[in-house]
C-alpha positions as CSV (number, residue, x, y, z in Angstrom):
1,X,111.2,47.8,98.2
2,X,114.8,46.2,99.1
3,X,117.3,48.6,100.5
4,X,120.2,49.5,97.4
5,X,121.8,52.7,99.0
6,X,122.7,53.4,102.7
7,X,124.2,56.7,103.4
8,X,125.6,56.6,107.2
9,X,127.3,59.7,108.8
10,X,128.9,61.3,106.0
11,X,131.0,64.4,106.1
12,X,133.0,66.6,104.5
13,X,134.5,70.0,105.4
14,X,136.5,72.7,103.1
15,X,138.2,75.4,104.4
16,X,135.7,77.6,106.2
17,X,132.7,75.3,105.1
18,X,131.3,72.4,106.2
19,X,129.5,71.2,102.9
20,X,128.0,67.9,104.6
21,X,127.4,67.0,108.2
22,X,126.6,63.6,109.0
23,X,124.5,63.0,106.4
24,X,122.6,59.8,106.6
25,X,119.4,58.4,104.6
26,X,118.7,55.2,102.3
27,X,117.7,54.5,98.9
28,X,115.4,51.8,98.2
29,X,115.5,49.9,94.5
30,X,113.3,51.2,92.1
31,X,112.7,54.4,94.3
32,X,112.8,57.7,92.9
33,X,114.2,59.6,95.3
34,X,114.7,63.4,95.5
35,X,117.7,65.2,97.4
36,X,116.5,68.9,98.2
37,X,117.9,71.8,99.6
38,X,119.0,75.7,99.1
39,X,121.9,76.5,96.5
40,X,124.8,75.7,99.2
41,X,122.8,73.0,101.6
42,X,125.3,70.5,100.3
43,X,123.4,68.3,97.3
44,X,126.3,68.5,94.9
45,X,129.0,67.6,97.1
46,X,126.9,64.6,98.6
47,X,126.1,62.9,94.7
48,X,129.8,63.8,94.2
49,X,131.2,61.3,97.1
50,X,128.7,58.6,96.1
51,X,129.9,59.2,92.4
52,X,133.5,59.3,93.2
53,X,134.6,62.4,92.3
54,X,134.8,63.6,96.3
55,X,136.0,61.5,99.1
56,X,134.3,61.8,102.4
57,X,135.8,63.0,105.8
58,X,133.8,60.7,107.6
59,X,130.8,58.1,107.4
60,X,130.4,54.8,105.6
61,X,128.2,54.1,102.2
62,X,126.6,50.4,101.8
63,X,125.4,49.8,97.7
64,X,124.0,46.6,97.3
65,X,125.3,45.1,100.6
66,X,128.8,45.6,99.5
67,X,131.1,48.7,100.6
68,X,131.0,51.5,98.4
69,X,133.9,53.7,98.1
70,X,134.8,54.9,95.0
71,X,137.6,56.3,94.0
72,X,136.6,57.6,90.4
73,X,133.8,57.9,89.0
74,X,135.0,55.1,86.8
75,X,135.1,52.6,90.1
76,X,131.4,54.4,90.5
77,X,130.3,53.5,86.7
78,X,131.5,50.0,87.5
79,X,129.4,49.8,90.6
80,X,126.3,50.3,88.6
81,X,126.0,54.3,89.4
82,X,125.4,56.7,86.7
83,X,124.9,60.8,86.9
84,X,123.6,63.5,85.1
85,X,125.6,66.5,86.1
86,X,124.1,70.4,86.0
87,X,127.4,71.6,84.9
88,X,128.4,69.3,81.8
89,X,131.1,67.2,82.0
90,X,132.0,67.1,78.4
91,X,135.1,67.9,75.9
92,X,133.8,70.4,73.4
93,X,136.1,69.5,71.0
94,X,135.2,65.7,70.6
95,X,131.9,64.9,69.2
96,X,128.6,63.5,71.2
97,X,129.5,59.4,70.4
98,X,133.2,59.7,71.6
99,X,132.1,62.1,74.6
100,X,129.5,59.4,75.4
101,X,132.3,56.9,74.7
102,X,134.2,58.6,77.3
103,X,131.7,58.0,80.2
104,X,131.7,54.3,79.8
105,X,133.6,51.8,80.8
106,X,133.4,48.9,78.0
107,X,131.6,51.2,74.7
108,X,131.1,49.4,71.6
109,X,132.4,50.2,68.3
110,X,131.8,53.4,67.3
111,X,129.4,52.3,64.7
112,X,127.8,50.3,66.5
113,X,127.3,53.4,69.5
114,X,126.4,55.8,67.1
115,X,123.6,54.0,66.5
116,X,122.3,53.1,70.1
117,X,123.0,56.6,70.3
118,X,120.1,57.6,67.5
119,X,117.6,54.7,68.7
120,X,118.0,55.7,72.6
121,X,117.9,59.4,72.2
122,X,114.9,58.8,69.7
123,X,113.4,56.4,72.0
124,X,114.0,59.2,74.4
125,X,112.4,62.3,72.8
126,X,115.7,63.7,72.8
127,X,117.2,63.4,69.3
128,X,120.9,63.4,69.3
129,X,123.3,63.4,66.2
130,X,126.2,61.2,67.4
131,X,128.7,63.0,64.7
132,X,127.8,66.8,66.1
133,X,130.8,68.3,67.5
134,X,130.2,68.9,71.4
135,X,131.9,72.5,71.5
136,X,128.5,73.6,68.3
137,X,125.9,72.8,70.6
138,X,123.7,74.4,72.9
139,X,123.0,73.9,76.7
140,X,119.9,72.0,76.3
141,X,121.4,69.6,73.5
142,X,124.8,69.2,75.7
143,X,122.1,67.8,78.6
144,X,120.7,65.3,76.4
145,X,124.2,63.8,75.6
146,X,124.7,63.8,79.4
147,X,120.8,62.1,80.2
148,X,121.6,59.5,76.9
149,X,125.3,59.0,77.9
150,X,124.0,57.5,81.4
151,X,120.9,55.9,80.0
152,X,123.1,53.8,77.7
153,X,125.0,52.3,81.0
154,X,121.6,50.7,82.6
155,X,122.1,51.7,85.8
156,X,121.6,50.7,89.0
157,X,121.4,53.6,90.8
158,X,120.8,57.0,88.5
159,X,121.7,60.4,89.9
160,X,120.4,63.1,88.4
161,X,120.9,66.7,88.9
162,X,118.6,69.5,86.9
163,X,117.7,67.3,84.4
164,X,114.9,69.2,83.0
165,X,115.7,72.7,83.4
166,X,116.1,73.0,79.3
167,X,113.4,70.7,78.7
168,X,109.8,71.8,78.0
169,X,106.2,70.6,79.3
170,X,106.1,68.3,76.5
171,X,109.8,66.8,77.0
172,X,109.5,66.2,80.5
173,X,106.7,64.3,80.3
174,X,108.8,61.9,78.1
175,X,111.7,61.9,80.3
176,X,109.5,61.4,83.8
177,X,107.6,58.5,82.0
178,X,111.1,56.6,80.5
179,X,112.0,57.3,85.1
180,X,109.0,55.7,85.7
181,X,110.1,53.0,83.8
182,X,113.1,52.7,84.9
183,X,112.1,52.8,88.4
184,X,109.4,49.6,88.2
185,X,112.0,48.0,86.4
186,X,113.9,48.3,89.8
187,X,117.0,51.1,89.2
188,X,116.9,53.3,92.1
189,X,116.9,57.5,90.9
190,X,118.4,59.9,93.1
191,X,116.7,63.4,91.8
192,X,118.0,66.9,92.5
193,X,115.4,69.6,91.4
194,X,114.7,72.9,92.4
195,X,111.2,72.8,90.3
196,X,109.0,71.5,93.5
197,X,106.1,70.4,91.1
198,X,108.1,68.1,89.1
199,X,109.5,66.5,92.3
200,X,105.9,66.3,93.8
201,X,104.8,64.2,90.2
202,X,107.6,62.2,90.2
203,X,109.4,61.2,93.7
204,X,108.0,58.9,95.9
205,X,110.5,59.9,99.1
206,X,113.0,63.3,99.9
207,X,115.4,64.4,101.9
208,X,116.0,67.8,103.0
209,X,119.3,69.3,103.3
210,X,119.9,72.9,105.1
211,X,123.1,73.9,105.3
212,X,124.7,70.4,105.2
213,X,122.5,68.7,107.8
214,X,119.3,66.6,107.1
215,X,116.4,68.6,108.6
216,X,113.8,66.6,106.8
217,X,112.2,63.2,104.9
218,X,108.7,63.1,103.8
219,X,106.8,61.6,100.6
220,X,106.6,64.7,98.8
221,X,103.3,63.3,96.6
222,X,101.6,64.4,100.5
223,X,103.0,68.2,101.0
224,X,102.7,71.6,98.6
225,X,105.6,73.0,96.7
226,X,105.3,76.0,99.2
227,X,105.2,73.5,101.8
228,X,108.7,71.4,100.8
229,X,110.4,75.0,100.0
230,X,109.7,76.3,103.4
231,X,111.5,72.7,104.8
232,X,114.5,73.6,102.6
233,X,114.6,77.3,104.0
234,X,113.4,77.1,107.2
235,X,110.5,80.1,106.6
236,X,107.6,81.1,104.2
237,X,108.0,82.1,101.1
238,X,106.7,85.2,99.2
239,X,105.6,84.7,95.9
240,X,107.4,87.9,93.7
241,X,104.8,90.3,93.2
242,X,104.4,93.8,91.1
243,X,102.0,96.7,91.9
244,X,99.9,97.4,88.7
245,X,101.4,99.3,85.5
246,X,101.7,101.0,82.4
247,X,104.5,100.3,79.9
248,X,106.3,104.0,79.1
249,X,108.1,104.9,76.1
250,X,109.9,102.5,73.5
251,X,113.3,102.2,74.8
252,X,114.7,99.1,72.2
253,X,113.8,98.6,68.5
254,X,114.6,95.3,66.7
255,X,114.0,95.2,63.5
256,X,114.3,92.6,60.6
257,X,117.3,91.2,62.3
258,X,118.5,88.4,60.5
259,X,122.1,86.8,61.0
260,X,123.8,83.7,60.1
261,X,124.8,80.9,62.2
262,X,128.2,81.7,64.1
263,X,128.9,78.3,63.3
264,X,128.4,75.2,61.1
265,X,125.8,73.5,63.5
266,X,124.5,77.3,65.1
267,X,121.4,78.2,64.3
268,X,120.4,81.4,62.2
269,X,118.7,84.5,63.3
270,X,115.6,85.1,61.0
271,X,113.9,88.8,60.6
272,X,113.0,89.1,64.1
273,X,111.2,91.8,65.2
274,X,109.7,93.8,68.6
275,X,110.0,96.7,70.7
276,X,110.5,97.2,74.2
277,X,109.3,99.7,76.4
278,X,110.0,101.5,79.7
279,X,109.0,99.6,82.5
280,X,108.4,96.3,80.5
281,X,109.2,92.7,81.2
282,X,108.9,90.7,77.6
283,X,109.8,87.2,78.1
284,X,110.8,84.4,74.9
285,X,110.7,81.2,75.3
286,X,112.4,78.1,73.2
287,X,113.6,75.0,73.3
288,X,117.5,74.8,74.1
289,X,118.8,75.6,70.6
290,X,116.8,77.3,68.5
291,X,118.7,80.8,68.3
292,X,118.4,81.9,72.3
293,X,122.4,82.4,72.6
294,X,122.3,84.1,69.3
295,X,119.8,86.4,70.1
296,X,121.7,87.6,73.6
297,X,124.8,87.9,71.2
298,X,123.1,90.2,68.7
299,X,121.4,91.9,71.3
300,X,124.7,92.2,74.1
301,X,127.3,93.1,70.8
302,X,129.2,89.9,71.1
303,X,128.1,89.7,67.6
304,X,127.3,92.7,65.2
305,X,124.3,93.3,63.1
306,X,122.8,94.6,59.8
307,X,123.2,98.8,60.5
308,X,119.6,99.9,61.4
309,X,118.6,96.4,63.0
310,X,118.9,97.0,66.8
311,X,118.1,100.8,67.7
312,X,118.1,101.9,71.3
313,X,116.5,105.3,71.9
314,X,116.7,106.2,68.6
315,X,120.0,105.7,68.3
316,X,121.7,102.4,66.1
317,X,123.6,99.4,68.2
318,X,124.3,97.3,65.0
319,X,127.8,98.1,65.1
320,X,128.3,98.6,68.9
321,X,130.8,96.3,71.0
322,X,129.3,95.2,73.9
323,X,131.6,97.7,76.2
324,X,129.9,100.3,74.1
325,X,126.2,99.1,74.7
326,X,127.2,98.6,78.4
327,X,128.1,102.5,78.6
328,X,125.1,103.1,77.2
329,X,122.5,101.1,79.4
330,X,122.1,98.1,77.7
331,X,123.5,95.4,79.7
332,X,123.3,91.2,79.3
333,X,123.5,88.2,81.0
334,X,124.2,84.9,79.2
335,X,123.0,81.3,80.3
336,X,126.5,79.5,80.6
337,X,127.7,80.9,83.9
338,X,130.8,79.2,83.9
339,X,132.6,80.5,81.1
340,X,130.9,83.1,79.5
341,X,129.0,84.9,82.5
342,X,132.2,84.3,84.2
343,X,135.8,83.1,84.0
344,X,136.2,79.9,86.2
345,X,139.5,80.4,87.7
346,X,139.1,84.2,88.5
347,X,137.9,85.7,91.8
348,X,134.6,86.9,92.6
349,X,136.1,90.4,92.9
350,X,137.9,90.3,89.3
351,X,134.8,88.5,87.9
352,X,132.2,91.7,89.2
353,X,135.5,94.0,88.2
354,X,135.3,91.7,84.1
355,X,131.7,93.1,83.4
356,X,131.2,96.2,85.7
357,X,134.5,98.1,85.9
358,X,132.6,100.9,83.3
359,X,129.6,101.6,84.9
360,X,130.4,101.0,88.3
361,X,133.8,102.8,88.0
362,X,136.3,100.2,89.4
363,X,138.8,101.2,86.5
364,X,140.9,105.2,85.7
365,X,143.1,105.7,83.0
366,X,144.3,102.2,82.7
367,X,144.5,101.4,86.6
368,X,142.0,99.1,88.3
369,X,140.7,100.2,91.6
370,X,140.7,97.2,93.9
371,X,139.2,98.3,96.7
372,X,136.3,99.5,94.7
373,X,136.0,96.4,92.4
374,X,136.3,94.1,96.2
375,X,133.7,96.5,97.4
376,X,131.3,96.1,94.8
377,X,131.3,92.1,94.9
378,X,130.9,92.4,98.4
379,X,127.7,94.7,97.8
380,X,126.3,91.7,95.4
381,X,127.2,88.8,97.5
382,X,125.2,90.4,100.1
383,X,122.1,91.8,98.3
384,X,121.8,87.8,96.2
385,X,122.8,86.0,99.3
386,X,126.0,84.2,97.3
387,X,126.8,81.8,99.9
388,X,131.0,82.2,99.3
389,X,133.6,82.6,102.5
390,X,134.1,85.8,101.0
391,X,134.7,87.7,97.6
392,X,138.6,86.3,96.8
393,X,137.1,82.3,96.3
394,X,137.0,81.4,92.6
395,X,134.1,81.7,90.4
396,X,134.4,77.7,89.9
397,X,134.0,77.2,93.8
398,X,130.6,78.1,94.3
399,X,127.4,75.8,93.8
400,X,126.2,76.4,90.1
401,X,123.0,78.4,92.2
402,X,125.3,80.6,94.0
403,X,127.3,81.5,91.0
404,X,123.7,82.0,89.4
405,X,122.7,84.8,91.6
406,X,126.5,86.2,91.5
407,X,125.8,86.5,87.8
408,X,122.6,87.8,88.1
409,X,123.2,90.3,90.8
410,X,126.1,91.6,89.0
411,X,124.3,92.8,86.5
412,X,121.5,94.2,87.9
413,X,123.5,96.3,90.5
414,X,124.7,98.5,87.7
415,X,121.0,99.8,86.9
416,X,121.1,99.4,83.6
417,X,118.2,100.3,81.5
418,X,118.0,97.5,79.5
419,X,119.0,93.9,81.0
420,X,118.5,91.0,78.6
421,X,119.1,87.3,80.6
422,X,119.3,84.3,79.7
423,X,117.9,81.5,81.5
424,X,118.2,83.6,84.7
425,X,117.2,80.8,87.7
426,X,118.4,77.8,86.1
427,X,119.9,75.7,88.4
428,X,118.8,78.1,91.9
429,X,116.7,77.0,94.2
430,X,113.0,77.9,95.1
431,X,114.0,80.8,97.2
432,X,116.6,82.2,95.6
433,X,114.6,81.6,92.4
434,X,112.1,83.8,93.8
435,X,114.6,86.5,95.0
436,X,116.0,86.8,91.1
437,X,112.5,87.1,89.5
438,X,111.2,90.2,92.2
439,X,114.8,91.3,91.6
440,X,113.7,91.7,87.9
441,X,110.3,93.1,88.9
442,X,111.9,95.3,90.7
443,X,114.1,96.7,87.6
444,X,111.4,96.9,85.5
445,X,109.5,98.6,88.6
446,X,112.1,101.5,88.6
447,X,111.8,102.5,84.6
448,X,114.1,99.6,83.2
449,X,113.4,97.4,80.5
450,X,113.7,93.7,80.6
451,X,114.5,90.6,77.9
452,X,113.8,87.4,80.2
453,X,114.7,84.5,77.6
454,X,113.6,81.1,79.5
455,X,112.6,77.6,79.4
456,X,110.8,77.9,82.6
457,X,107.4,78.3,81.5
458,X,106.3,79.4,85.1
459,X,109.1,81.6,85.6
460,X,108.0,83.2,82.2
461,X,104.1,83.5,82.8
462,X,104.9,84.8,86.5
463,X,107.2,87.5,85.7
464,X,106.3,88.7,82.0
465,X,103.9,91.3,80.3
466,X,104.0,90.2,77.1
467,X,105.8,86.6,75.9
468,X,106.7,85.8,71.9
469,X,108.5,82.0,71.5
470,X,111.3,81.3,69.8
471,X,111.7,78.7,67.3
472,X,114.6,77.8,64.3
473,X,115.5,81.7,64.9
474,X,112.2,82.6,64.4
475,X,110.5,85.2,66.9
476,X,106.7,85.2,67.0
477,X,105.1,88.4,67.6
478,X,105.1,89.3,71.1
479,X,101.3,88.5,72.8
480,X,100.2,89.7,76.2
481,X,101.1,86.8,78.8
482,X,97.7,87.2,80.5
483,X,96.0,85.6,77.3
484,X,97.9,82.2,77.2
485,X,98.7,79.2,79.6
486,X,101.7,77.0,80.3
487,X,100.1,74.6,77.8
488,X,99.6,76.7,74.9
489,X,102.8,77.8,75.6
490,X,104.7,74.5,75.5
491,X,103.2,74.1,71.9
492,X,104.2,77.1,70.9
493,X,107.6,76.7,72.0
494,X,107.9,73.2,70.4
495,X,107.2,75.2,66.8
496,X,103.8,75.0,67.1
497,X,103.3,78.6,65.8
498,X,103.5,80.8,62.7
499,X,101.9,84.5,61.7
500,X,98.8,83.7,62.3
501,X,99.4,82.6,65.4
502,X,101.9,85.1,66.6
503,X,99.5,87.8,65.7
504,X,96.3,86.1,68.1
505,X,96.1,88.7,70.5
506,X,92.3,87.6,72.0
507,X,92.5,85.0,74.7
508,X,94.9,82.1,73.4
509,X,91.5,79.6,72.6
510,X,92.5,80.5,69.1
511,X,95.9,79.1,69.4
512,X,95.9,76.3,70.9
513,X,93.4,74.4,68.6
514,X,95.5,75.8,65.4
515,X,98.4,74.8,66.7
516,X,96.9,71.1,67.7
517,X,96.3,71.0,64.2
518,X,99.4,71.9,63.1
519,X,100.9,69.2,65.6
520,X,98.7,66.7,64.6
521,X,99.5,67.2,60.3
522,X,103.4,66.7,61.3
């Protein structure tokens, strides 16, 4: 392979960080490359200097024998390099063709782009409507406009960062085998993943980052996923583990809960049903867009219910804000960090003070307590190892991990007794994944109840008790997690599963060859 990339000595510091330090490696064409490290080690800022959105301290970058040095990531796009960002970069209230009109530098008529748009996300496995207003869709539709935005540029040089964390089985296979394409057709991928089995499958070289410094390169196809995540921490890892149990007593009732979309494109909720008991961890799965947000809204308060279809305890929620249900035990997390878990612009201490000022106290008679509210983000900074300067930075400063586990540990420090989460170790790395799932555990461990909603199918069969999927806002019926596989799972979670199904309690054999069938009649 001819040399496209050379990375020589590049740095960058912010006040009291240095986020890259001399950071030199190369990218060959047709490579596919992966860039790995904890939330913090400095991956982000490193694809944002070669995209053009940071400009480095120090060091030189070589892209095709010319200097590369962009300004914008317009002079980047010129260049021939394209990225798929974790955190989208897109205007809610335009819709997908003139976002994706947006990224590039010459676009074609809009009628023209609309339909590339159909045939490449098609093409793709990643159906896109090019008229949907950005702002109506969901997390995992707003990364396929991102992956199909940088596809239509024919890149030489792809960065991608968490491309597949709303994805499932069956969707990554699609996207790894249009890389693979890509790659023999000679453009050069630069991958940022923290799932360790999908870079093993893909890459063919990484470099390891640890706390801005390169500690490592190797051809991850030769080393274990425990084996790469101890290079990027610099110790073993322990797998999250949970002594033996019984569930206790029903503490949550949903029943026949039904709600319409909150939006034109939204998608309806439609007579769900389970329980949840003491102790329990249920984990749903679905593909991005099929009614998770709208299930955490229903279930958090953020939007009201039929009377009688969400009973904690006994007692009816339907009608309960969500400063009502949080008084009461039941707390949530949501999947967009930035935004909804937390406001950008405000402080670690005022974002912990947002959410937890009623349980944790930080609030009396219509005065905040500010040394309470600074104590208690200092209390989850250090419990979820938030790498931050200290609790007064801005939500919108840390990594999207970091924030993760701010979120996260936010919640959980109140000891609530119910905790629903949404997609709770997207975008963190192996370790701190790990930390946020026996975190979890450990809730459930101590009496509380727990709603894991995920597209991580390891994440859900490592941590759950019992799993139900979630598809078109329909909730199959919850089945122990023991009796199914990743496999049988991705089916299901790809709609592959109906009452009969849902109600195969025995050891999954059952499911998988109905829901082949059902696959194969579509």
């Amino acid at each position: 392979m001819s040399l496209l990339l050379d990375l020589h000595g590049l740095t960058k510091a912010y006040p009291g960080v240095v986020a890259n330090d001399d950071v030199s490696f190369e990218i060959a064409r047709g490579q596919v490359h992966a860039l790995l490290g904890e939330n913090g080690a400095g991956k982000s800022t490193l694809v944002k200097m070669i995209y053009g959105l940071v400009r480095p301290d120090a060091g030189r970058m070589i892209l095709d024998g010319d200097a590369h040095a962009p300004d914008s990531p317009l002079a980047a796009r010129d260049a021939g390099v394209a990225m798929v960002f974790q955190h989208f970069s897109l205007f809610d209230a335009l819709d997908v063709a003139e976002n994706i009109a947006l990224g590039m530098s010459d676009p074609s008529p809009m009628r023209d782009l609309a339909q590339r748009i159909r045939t490449v996300s098609r093409d793709y496995g990643l159906p896109l409507d090019p008229g949907r207003i950005v702002g109506d869709l969901s997390a995992g539709e707003r990364q396929r406009v991102e992956i199909v935005r940088c596809l239509l540029q024919s890149p030489r040089l792809l960065i991608m960062d968490e491309p597949t964390s709303v994805l499932t089985p069956q969707e990554v296979e699609i996207l790894f085998a249009t890389l693979r394409k890509l790659a023999a057709e000679g453009t050069a991928i630069l991958y940022i993943s923290h799932k360790l089995e999908e870079i093993r499958a893909l890459c063919d070289a990484a470099t390891i980052l640890r706390l801005g410094r390169v500690v490592g390169r190797c051809d991850p196809r030769d080393a274990s996923a425990s084996e790469l995540a101890e290079m990027m921490v610099g110790s073993a890892l322990a797998a999250p583990a949970r002594p033996a149990h019984e569930p206790g007593e029903t503490v949550l009732e949903v029943t026949d809960l039904s709600l319409p979309p909150a939006h034109a494109f939204g998608t309806p909720l439609r007579g769900i049903g389970f329980t949840l008991s003491k102790g329990e961890v249920l984990g749903i799965g679905g593909v991005a867009g099929n009614g998770q947000d709208e299930l955490l809204a229903a279930l958090s308060g953020e939007r009201l219910s039929p009377p009688g279809s969400v009973r904690m305890g006994g007692r009816d929620l339907s009608r309960l804000a969500p400063e009502a249900r949080r008084k009461l035990g039941l707390l949530a997390a949501p999947e967009e960090r930035l935004g909804h878990a937390a406001a950008p612009d405000m402080s670690l201490t005022e974002n912990a003070l947002l959410s937890g000022h009623i349980r944790k106290g930080l609030a009396r008679r219509g005065f905040i307590d500010w040394s309470k509210a600074r104590h208690f983000a200092r209390d989850v900074i250090a419990a979820f190892d938030v790498r931050t300067p200290n609790e007064s930075v801005a939500a919108r400063a840390l990594s999207g991990g970091n924030l993760q586990k701010f979120v996260i540990g936010r919640e959980i420090l109140q000891a609530p007794d119910i905790l629903v989460v949404n997609q709770p170790t997207w975008g963190v790395d192996a370790s701190a994944a790990a930390a946020i799932r026996q975190a979890l555990l450990d809730l459930a461990q101590g009496g509380a109840a727990v709603i894991v909603i995920s597209q991580d199918l390891d994440e859900l069969m490592e941590i759950s008790d019992r799993f139900a999927a979630l598809n078109e806002g329909r909730l199959s019926a919850p089945v122990p997690a023991a009796s199914l596989d990743v496999e049988r799972i991705g089916l299901m979670l790809g709609g592959a599963h109906d009452l009969e199904v849902a109600h195969d309690t025995g050891d999954g054999a059952g499911i998988f060859e109905r829901t082949k069938m059902k696959q194969a009649a579509r």
